[in-house]
C-alpha positions in Angstrom: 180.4 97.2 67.9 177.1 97.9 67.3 174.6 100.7 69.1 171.7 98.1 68.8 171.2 94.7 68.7 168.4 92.0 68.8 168.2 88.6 69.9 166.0 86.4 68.3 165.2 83.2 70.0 163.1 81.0 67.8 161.2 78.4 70.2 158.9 75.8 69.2 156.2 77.8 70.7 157.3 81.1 70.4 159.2 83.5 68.7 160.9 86.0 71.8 163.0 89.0 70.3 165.0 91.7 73.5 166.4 94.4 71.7 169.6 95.4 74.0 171.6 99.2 73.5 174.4 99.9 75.3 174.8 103.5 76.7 178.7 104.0 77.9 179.3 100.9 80.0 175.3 100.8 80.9 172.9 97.9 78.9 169.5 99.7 78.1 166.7 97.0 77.6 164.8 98.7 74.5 162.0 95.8 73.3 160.9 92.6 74.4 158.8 91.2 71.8 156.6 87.8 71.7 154.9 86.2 69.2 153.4 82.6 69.0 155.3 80.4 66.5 152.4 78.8 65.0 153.3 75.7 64.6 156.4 76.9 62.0 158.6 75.8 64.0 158.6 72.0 65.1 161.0 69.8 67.1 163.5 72.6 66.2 163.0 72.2 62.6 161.8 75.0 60.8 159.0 73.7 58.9 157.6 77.4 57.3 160.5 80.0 57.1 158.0 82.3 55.4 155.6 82.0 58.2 158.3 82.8 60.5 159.4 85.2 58.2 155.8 86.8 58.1 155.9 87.4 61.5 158.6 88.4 62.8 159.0 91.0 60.0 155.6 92.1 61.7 156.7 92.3 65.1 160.3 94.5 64.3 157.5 96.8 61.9 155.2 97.2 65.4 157.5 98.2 67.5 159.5 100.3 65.3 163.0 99.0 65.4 165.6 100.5 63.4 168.1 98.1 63.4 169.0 95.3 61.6 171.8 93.7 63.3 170.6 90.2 64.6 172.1 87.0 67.2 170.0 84.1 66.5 169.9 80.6 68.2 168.4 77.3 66.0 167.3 74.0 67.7 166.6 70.4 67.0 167.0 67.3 68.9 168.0 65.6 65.8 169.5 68.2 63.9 172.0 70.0 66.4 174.9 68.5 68.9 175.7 70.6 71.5 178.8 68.2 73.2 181.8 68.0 75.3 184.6 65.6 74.4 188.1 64.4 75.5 191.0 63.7 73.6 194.8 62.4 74.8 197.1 65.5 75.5 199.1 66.1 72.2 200.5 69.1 70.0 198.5 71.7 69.3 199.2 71.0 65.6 198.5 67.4 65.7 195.1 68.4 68.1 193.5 71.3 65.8 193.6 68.2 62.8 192.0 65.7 65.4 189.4 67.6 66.5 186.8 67.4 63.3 187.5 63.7 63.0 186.1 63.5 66.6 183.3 65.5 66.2 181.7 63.2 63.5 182.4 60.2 65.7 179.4 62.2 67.7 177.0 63.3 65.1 173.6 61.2 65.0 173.3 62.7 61.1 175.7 62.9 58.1 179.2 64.5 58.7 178.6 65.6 54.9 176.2 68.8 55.3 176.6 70.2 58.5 178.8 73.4 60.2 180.6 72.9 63.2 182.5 75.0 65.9 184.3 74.2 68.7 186.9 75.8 71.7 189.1 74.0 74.0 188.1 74.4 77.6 192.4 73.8 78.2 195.2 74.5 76.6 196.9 71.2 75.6 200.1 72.8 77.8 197.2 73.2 80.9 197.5 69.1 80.4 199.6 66.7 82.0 200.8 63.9 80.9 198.2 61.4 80.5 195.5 63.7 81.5 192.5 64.5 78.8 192.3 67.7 77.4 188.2 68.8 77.0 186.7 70.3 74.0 183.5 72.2 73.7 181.6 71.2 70.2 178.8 72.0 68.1 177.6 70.8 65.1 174.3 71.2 63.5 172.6 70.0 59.6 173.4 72.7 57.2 170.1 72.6 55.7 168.2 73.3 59.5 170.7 77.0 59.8 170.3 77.6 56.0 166.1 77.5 56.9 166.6 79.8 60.1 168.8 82.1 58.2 166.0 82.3 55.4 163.6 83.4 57.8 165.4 85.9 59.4 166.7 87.5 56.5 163.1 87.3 54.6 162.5 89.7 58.0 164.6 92.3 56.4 167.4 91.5 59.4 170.9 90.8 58.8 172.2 87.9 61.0 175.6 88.3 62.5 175.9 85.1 64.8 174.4 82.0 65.5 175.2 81.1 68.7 173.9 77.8 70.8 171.3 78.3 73.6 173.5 76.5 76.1 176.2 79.4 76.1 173.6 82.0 75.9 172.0 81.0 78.9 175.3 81.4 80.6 175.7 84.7 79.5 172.7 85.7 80.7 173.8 83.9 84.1 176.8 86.2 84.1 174.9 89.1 83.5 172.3 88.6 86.1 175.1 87.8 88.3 176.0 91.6 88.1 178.9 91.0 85.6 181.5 89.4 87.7 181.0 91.4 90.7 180.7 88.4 92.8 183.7 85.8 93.5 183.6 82.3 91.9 185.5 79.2 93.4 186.7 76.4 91.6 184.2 73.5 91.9 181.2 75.2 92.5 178.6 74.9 90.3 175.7 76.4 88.7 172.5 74.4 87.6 170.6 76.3 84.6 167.2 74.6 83.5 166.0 75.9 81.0 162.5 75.0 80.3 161.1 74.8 76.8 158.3 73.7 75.1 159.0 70.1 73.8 162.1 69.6 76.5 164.2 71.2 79.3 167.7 72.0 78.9 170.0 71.1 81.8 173.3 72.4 81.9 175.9 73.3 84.3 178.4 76.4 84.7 181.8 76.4 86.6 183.5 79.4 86.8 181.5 81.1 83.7 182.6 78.0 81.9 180.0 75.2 80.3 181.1 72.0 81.6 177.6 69.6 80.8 174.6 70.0 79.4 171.4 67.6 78.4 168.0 67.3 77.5 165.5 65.5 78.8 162.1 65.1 77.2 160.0 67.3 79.8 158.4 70.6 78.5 155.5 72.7 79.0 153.4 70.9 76.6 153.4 67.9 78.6 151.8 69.5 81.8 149.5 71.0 79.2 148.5 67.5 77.9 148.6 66.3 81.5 146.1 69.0 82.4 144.2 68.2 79.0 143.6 64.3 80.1 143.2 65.1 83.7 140.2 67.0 83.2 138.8 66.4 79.9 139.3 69.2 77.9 140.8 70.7 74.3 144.4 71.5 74.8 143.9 75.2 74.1 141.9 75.3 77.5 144.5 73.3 79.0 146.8 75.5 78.2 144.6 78.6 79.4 144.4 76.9 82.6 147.9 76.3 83.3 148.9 79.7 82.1 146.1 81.7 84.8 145.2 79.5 87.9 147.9 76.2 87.4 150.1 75.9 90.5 153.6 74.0 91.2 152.6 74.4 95.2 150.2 74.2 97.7 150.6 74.9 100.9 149.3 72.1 103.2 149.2 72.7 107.3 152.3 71.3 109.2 151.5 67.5 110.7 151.7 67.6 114.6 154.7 66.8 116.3 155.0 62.9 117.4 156.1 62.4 120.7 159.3 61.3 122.0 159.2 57.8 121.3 157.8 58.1 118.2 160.2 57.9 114.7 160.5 61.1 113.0 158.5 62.1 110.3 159.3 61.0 106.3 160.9 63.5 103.9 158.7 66.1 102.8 156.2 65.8 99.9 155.8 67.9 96.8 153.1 69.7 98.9 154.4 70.5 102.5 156.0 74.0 102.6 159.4 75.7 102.6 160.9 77.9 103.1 161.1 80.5 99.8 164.0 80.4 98.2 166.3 83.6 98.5 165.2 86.5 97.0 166.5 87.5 92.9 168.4 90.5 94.3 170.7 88.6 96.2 171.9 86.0 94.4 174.7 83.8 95.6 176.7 82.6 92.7 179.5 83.6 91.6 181.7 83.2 88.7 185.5 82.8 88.5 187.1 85.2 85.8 190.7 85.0 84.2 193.1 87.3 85.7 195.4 87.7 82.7 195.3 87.1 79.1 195.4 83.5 77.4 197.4 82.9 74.2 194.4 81.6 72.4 191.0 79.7 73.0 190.5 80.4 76.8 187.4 79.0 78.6 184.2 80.6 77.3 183.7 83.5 80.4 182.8 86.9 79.9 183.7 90.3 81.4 181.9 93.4 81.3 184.5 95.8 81.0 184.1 99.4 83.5 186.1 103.0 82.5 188.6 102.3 84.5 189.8 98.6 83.8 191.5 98.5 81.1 189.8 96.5 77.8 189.3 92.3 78.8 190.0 89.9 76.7 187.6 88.7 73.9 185.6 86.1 75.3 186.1 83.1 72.7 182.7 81.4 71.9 181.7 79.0 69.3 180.1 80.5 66.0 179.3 80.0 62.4 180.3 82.3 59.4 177.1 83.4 57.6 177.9 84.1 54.1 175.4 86.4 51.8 174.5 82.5 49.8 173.5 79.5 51.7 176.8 78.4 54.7 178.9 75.8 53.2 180.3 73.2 55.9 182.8 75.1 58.2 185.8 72.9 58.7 187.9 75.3 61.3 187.1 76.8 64.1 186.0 80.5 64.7 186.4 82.8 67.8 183.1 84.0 68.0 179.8 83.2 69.5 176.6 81.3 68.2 173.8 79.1 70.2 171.9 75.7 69.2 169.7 73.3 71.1 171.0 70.1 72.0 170.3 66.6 73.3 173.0 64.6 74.9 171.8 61.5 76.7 174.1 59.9 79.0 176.6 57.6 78.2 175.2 54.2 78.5 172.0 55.3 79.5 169.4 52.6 80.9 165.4 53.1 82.3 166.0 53.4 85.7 164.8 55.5 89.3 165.7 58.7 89.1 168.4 59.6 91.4 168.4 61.5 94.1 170.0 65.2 95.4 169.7 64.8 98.9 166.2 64.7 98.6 163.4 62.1 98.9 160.7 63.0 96.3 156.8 62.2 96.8 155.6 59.1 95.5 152.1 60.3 93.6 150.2 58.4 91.5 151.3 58.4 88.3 149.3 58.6 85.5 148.9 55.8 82.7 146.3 56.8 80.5 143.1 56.4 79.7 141.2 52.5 79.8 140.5 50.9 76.3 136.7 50.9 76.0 135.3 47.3 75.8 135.0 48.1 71.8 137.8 49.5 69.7 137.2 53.4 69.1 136.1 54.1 65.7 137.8 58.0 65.5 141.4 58.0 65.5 141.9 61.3 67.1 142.1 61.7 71.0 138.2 62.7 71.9 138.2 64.6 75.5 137.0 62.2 78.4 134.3 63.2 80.6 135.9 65.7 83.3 136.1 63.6 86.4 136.1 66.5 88.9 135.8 66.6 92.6 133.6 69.5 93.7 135.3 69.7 97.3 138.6 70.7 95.3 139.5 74.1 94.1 140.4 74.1 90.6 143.9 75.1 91.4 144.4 71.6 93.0 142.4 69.9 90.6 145.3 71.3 88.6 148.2 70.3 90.7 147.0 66.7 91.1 147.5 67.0 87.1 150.6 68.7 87.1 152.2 67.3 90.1 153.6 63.8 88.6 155.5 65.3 85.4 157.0 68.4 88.2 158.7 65.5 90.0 159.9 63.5 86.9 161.8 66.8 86.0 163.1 66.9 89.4 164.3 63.5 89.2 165.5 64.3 86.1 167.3 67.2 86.9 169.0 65.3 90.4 169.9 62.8 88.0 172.1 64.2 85.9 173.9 66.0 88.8 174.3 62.8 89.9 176.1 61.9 86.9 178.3 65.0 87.0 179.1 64.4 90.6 180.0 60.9 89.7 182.5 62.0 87.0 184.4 64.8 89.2 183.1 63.9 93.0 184.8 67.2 94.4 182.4 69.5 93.0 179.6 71.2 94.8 176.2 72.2 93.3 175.4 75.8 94.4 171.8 76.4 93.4 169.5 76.0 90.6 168.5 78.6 88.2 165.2 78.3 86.6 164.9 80.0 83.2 162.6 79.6 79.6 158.9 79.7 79.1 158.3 76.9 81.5 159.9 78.8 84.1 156.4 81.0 84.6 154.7 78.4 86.0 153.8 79.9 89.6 155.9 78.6 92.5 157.6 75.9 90.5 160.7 77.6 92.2 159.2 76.4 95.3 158.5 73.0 94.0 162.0 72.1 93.0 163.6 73.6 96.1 161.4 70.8 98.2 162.3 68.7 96.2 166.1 69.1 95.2 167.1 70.7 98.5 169.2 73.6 97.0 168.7 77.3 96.7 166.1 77.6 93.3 165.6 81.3 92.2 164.8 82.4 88.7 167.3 83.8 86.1 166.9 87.7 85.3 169.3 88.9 83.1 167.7 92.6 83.0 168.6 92.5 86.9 171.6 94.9 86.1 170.4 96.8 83.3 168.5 99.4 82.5 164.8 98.3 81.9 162.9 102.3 82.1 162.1 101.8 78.3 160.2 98.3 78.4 159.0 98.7 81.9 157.5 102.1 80.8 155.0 99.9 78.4 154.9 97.2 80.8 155.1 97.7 83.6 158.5 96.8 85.9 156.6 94.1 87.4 155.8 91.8 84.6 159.3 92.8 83.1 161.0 91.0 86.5 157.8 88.8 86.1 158.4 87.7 82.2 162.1 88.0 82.6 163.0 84.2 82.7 161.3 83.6 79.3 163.7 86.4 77.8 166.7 84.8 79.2 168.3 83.0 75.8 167.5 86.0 73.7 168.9 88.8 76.1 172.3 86.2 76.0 171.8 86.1 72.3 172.1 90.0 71.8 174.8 90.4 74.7 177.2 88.4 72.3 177.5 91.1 70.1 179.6 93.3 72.9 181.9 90.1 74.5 
């Protein structure tokens, strides 16, 4: 086990290392790093390695880190499958030779070059007859982790895992969750959005276990273009704007009472106030832990161990060897950890409403773009309109009128694929939402999605339980608890390397 180890979680936007030690039975948070990606990185694909190389070579030099010992996550819509499948109970035998023939029924790219993982979320003797038993895949192009390898190693590091985002971010659930000290119930679930650049990850945790996860096509960049074509201006001051004074939520004053005889009021909007959502320290989820040792493959949960509880079991993840030459395919499974974006649209998936959670979300005008002028444009790149701003509005409403729309599409969004879990096992019961990623620091968008999903929203701080004294010495321990969300995939990228 090592004293010190980074995780490296290489965005599209950004490159976000947390150097994590552990200190007895203690986490000490050591570094949190950021650098932009600059443009190296794009769609997941890792279009410079040297550039990535350059810099993050620069940042480990900065801040003086010894070690080398690195957990690193890789994306890609169309490079990486994050997946869970079902096959017909059989012998474990007969099972371990079926499962790589169904994981390239999945891929969207060849089965040829890739390197693939996977861990059964039951054993085949959990399984009754007829029942399914579920498997937890991921596959991803060999060529896309042969580039992030490259990079990192170029860095002087020396990569130990590669682990997929959607299991980190439960990890970092589990340690923001005070490492089990909570009780978890069958059926209750966690919501984790994770919100990226290009896209938002949605997945969903039962009992420390992964049980669905999607992508939808919702990111920070598009409120940055929506601010961009809003107000007429170059995306870098869009993205100034939305970073400073942008808001998820304004408060608007309470509409008077009707009388008696009049109907009650509709649903709230997007605008009208809440209640805040519970405060970080107290979260209520909780996650259910094994009691007593499985033969082999259990359900991916973790357990911090204390002095005096005896040693847990290792927490089986999914994970790649990484040999000293470029990684051949990987035909057999692994009981270690690694993390890759995903997509996974839903089965038979048609334009339609977005559901609903119990919740009736604001109709606002949606946007549809700008009018053709009368003659056809003679430049072929997107020229800034003239800035059609109100002077009665404050620029942080200007900014929420721009915002507003895409805020409830990812609401519907996220709604809609509970919906679609619900549908598949109706006894389930959706706890609250935990916001986590870049996107996540968008002020009051906790607030926004509460309104409008009608559960608990709080944001996702792994460093809740550790020791932050080091980084919040430099920092400050507000913006630590502040930026914390951001860091969530990387802290759960370097806690692999003591579960």
């Amino acid at each position: 086990m090592p004293k010190s180890v980074l995780g490296i979680n290489m965005g599209n936007y950004s490159i976000k290392v947390v150097e994590l030690t552990r200190r007895g039975n203690a986490f000490v948070v050591a570094n949190l790093l950021e650098a932009p990606t600059k443009e190296a990185i794009v769609s997941g694909d890792m279009i410079q390695p040297d550039v990535v190389a350059a810099t993050l070579k620069e940042m480990i030099q900065a801040a003086k880190i010894k070690t080398k010992d690195a957990v690193i996550s890789v994306g890609g819509q169309t490079g990486v499958v994050v997946r869970i499948t079902e096959l017909p109970k059989m012998p474990r035998k007969e099972l371990l030779k079926a499962i790589p023939l169904e994981i390239d029924r999945h891929l969207p790219f060849q089965s040829g070059g890739i390197v693939r993982d996977y861990v059964l979320l039951k054993e085949p003797e959990e399984v009754k007859e007829g029942e399914q038993i579920p498997v937890l895949f991921a596959a991803a192009r060999a060529d896309l982790v042969d580039a992030y390898l490259l990079a990192v190693q170029q860095a002087g590091l020396s990569p130990i895992a590669v682990e997929v985002e959607p299991l980190a971010a439960a990890r970092a659930l589990y340690a923001a969750q005070g490492w089990g000290m909570e009780d978890g119930r069958p059926g209750r679930v966690t919501v984790l959005v994770n919100i990226g650049h290009e896209g938002t990850e949605i997945s969903f945790v039962e009992g420390g276990t992964l049980v669905f996860t999607r992508l939808v096509p919702i990111g920070g960049q598009h409120l940055t273009e929506s601010i961009r074509d809003h107000l007429g201006m170059d995306l870098e001051e869009a993205e100034r704007l939305k970073k400073e004074q942008a808001t998820a939520w304004i408060e608007r004053p309470e509409p008077s009472a009707p009388p008696p005889s009049v109907a009650a009021p509709p649903a709230p909007t997007p605008t009208q106030p809440v209640a805040p959502p519970p405060s970080e320290e107290a979260p209520s989820l909780s996650l259910e832990l094994p009691t007593q040792q499985q033969p082999a493959e259990p359900s991916l949960s973790f357990e911090l161990p204390t002095e005096p509880q005896p040693q847990p079991q290792e927490a089986p993840t999914l994970s790649f060897d990484l040999p000293t030459e470029p990684p051949a395919p990987k035909e057999e499974a692994k009981e270690q950890g690694f993390s890759l974006e995903f997509s996974l649209p839903l089965p038979g998936e048609e334009p339609q409403p977005a559901p609903s959670l119990e919740f009736t979300p604001g109709q606002p005008t949606r946007e549809i773009g700008l009018q053709a002028p009368p003659t056809p444009p003679i430049a072929e790149e997107w020229v800034p309109s003239q800035p059609v701003i109100s002077e009665a509005l404050p620029i942080h409403e200007l900014l929420f009128n721009a915002i507003s729309p895409r805020l409830v599409e990812l609401a519907g969004e996220i709604a809609r694929s509970v919906e679609f879990l619900m549908s598949q096992r109706p006894n389930i019961e959706v706890r609250e939402v935990y916001l986590l990623g870049g996107g996540a620091l968008l002020k009051d968008i906790d607030k926004f999605l509460q309104a409008q999903l009608g559960v608990p929203v709080v944001f996702l701080n792994a460093f809740r339980y550790m020791d932050i004294s080091p980084v919040a010495a430099r920092l400050g321990q507000d913006h630590v608890k502040r930026v914390a969300p951001s860091y969530a995939i990387a802290a759960g990228l370097a806690l692999w390397a003591y579960f």
